[in-house]
C-alpha positions in Angstrom: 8.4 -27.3 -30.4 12.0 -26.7 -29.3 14.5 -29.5 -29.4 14.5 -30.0 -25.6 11.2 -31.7 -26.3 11.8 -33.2 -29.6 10.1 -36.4 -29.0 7.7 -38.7 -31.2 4.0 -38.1 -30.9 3.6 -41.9 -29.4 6.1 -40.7 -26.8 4.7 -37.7 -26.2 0.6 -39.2 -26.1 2.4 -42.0 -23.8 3.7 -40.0 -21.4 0.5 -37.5 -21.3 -1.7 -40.6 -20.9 0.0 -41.4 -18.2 0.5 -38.2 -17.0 -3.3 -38.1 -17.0 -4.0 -41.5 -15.0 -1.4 -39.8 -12.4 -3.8 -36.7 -11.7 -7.3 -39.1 -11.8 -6.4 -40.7 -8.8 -4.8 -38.1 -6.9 -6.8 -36.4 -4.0 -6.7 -33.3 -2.7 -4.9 -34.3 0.7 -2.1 -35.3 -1.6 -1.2 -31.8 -2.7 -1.4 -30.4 0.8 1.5 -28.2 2.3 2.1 -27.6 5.5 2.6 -30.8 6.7 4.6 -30.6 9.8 3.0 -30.7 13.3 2.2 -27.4 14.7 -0.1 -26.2 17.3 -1.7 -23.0 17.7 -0.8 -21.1 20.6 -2.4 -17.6 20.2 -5.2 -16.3 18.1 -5.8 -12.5 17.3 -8.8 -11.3 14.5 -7.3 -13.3 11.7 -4.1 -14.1 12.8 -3.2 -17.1 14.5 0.4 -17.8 16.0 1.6 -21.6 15.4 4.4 -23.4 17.6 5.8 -26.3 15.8 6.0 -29.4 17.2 9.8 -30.2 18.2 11.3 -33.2 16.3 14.8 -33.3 18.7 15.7 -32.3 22.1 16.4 -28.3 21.5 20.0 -27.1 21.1 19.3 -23.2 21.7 17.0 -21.8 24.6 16.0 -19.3 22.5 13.2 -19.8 20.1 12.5 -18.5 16.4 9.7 -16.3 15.8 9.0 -16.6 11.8 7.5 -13.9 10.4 6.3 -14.3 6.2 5.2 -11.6 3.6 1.4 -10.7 3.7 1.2 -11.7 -0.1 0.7 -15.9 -0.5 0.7 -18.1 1.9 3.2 -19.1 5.2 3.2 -22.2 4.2 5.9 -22.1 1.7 8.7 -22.2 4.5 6.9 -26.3 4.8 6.3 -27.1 1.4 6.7 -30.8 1.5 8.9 -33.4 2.9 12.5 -32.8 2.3 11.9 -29.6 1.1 11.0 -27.5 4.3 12.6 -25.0 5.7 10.7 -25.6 8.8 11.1 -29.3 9.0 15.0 -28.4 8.8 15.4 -26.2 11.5 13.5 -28.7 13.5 15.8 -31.4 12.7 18.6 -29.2 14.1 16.8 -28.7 17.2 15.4 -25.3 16.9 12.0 -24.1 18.6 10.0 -22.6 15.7 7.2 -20.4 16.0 5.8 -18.8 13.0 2.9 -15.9 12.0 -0.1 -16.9 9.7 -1.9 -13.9 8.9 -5.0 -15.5 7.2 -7.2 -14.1 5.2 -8.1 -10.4 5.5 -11.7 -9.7 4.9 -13.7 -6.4 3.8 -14.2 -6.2 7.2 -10.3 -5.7 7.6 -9.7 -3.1 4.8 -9.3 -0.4 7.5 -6.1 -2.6 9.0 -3.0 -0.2 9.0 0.9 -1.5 9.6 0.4 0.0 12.7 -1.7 -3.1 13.3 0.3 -5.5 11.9 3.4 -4.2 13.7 2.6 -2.8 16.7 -0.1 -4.6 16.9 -0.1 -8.4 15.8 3.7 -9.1 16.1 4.2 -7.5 19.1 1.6 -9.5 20.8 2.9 -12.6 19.2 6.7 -11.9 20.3 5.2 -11.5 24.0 3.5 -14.2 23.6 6.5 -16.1 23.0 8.8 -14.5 25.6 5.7 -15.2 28.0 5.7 -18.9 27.1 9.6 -19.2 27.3 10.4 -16.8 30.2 12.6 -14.7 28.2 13.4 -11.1 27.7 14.1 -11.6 24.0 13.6 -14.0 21.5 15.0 -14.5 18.1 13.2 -13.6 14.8 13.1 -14.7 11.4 11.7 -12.2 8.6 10.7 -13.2 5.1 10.5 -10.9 1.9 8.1 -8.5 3.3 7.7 -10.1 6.6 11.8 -9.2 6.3 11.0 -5.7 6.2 8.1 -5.8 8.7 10.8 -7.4 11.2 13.8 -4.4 10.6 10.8 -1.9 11.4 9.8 -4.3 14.9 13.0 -4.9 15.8 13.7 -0.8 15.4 10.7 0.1 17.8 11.3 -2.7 20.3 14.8 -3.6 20.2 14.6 -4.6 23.8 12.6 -7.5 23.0 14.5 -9.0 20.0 17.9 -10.8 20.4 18.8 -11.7 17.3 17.7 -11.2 13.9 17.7 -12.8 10.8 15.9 -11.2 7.4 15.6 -13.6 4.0 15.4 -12.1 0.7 14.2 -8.5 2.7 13.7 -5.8 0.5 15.5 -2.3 2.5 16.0 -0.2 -0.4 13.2 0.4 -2.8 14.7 2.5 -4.9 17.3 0.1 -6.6 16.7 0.4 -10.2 16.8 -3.2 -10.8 13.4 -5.7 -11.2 10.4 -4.7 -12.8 8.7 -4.6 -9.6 10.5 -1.8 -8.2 10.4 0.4 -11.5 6.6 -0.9 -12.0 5.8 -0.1 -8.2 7.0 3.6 -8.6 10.8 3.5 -8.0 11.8 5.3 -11.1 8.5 6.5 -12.5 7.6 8.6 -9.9 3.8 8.7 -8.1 2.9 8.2 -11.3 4.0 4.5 -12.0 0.9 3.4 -9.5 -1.9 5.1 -8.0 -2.4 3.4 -4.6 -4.9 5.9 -3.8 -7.3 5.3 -6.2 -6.7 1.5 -6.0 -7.3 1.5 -2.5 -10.0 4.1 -2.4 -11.9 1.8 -5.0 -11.6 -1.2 -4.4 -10.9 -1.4 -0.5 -8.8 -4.3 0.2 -6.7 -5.3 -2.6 -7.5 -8.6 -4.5 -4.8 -11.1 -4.1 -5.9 -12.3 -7.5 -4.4 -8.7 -9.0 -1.6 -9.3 -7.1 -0.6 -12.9 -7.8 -1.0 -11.9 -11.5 1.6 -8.8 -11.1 4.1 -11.2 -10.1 3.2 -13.1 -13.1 3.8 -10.5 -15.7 7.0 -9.8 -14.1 8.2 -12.5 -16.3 5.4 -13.3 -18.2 6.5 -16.4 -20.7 8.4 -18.1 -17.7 6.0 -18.0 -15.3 3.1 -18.0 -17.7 3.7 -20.6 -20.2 7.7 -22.1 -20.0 6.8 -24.1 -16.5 3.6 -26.2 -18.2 5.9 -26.9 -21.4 8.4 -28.0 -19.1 5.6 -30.2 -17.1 5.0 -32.1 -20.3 9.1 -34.0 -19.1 7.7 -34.7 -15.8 3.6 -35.7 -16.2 4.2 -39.4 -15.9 6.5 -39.3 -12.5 4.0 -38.6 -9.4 6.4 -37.4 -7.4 7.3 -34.7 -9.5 4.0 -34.1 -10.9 2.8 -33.5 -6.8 5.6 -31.1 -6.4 4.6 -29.0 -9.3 0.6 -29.4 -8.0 1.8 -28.4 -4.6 4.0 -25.4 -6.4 0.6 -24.3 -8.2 -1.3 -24.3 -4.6 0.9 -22.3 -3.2 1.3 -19.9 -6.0 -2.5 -19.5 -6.5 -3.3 -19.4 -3.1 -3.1 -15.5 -2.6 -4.5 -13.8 0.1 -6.3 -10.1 -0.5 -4.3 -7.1 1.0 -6.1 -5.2 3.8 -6.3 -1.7 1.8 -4.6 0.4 4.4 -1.9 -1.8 5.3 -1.0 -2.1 1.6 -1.6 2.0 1.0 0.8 3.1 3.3 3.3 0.0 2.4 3.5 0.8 -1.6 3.5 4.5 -0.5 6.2 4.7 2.0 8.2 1.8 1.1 8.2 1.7 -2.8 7.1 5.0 -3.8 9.0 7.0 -1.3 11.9 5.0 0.3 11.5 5.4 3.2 12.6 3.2 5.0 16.1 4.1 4.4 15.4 7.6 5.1 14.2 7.1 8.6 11.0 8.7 7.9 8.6 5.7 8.5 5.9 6.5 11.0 4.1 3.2 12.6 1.7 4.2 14.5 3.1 7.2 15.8 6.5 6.1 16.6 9.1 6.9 13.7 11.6 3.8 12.2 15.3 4.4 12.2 17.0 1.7 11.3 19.9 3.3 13.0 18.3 1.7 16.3 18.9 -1.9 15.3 22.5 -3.1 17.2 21.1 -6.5 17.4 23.5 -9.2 15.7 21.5 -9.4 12.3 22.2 -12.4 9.4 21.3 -11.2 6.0 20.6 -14.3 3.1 19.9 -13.5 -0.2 19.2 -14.8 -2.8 21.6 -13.9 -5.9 18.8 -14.3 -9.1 16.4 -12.7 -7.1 13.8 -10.9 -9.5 11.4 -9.6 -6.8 14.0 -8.4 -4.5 17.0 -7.5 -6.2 20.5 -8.6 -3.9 21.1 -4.8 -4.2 18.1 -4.0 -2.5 19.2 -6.2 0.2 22.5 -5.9 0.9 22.2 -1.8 1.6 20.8 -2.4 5.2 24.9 -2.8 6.0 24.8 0.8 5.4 21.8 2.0 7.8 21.8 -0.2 10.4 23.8 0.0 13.9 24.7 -3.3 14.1 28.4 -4.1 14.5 27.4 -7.6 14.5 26.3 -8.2 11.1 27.1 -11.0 8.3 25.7 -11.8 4.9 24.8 -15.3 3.2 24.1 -15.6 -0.6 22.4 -18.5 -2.3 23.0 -18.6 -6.7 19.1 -19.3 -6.9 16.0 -17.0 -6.8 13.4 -15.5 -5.1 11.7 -19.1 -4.7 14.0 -20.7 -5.0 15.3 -20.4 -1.3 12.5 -22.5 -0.4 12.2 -25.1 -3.1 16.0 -25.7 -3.9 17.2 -28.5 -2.2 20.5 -27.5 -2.6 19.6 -24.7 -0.9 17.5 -26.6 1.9 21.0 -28.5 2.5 23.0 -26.0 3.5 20.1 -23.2 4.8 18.7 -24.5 7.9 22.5 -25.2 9.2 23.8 -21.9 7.9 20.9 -20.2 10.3 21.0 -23.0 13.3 25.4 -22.4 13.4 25.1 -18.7 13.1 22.5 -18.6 16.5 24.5 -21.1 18.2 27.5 -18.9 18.9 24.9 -16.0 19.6 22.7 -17.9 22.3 
């Protein structure tokens, strides 16, 4: 045992006693997430489109579409009390809407990003432009959801007044993080067959997935945190934000097959996305077509999305209104920090106000 956790064993068999008393009275609506008010507003297959209810009287006229990765769970952008992302923005006076794509079933393997795109979040940005009377609305992307957001707000710039993408991967070819290299950046087709993965197993187990991340950094994520849990077992409220950590973490959605096909094929494998070759549907992404004011936050330790990845949309977009935000934590780190949940939600509210 390292010297961080040099303690006697009647320490240590204190603590874990206690630790254990902690979890034998906890109950499973104490480690929920998701806890802030929210109403659904529109339902489509397996996605349902949430309003959130507003905490203040609302500073901007314009509401914020939130649109999260397809991998885990939405819910990580309202973690808990005091660490939300959501509740934050609210507290500012923001109108939040956000995206939960549920839980694809076999039944959903054939689902292609044409679906998801021109598909699901177009009919969830109308809905919201329906509800608020306006032309265009603001959006939010996240991670992949990021990505998914540059390719709407490309096809249907009309309809999108500003944009802001969050840890967005844009170039997939950055030969930096083992999720790039491992997903077929600098190995070629060969790195990962997505045919035969798809082809065999349909849609793609989230279990597989969540367990990719994992080996990304295997000891860390594998092992280090539930060392590290044995400072913390005897204080409930940090023993609840771990348990809440581990929900969302092993909460992963499976991947409709198609969707994830062409994503790892286009987007990793090929790059296209830079390239403008993208076909959704049958309209073709330029990036070129984006003159929106966009705000780009990163996150600088990012090992999932490296910061170079996203700081090249500067050089593809046609946005003259454009400005980056860095954070010094990583990937999840930008919701969990609350450092970073100080100065986020004000860093997003300022930068709308003066673009209402």
């Amino acid at each position: 045992m390292t010297a961080k956790y040099q303690v006697s064993d009647w320490d240590l068999t204190q603590k874990l006693g206690r630790g254990m008393e902690i979890l034998n009275r906890l109950r499973e609506e104490d480690i929920q997430v998701g806890l802030t008010p929210k109403e659904e507003v529109y339902r489509e297959d397996k996605v349902v489109l949430y309003r959130f209810m507003p905490k203040v009287e609302s500073s901007l006229n314009i509401p914020i579409l939130i649109s999260y990765a397809l991998l885990n769970r939405p819910s990580i952008v309202d973690l808990q009390e005091g660490r939300s992302l959501v509740a934050n923005l609210l507290n500012l006076g923001l109108d939040i809407y956000l995206i939960d794509w549920g839980y694809p079933s076999r039944a959903d393997r054939w689902l292609t990003l044409d679906d998801y795109i021109n598909g699901y979040i177009n009919n969830c940005v109308d809905v919201v432009r329906a509800r608020h009377q306006l032309e265009a609305i603001n959006l939010l992307g996240i991670c992949q959801g990021g990505t998914f957001s540059l390719c709407y707000s490309s096809l249907y710039p009309d309809k999108v007044k500003n944009l802001i993408v969050m840890v967005t991967p844009v170039d997939f070819h950055i030969n930096e993080g083992l999720l790039n290299v491992w997903g077929g950046c600098s190995l070629g087709s060969q790195a990962l067959d997505v045919d035969l993965m798809v082809d065999t197993l349909g849609n793609i187990p989230g279990d597989f997935l969540n367990l990719e991340f994992i080996l990304l950094k295997p000891f860390q994520l594998g092992i280090q945190k539930y060392i590290d849990l044995l400072e913390t077992i005897d204080s409930e409220d940090k023993l609840l934000n771990f348990l809440r950590m581990e929900k969302w973490i092993f909460d992963s959605p499976d991947q409709a097959g198609e969707a994830y096909r062409q994503f790892m094929k286009d987007f990793y494998q090929q790059n296209k996305l830079i390239k403008g070759q993208v076909e959704i549907g049958k309209k073709r992404v330029d990036l070129g077509n984006i003159r929106i004011p966009i705000l780009n936050i990163y996150a600088e330790q990012d090992h999932l999305v490296p910061s170079a990845s996203s700081l090249a949309l500067e050089k593809y977009i046609g946005s003259e209104d454009y400005t980056v935000r860095s954070f010094p934590v990583g990937h999840i780190g930008m919701y969990v920090s609350s450092k970073v949940q100080r100065d986020l939600p004000p860093t997003i509210a300022d930068w709308l106000k003066v673009r209402t």
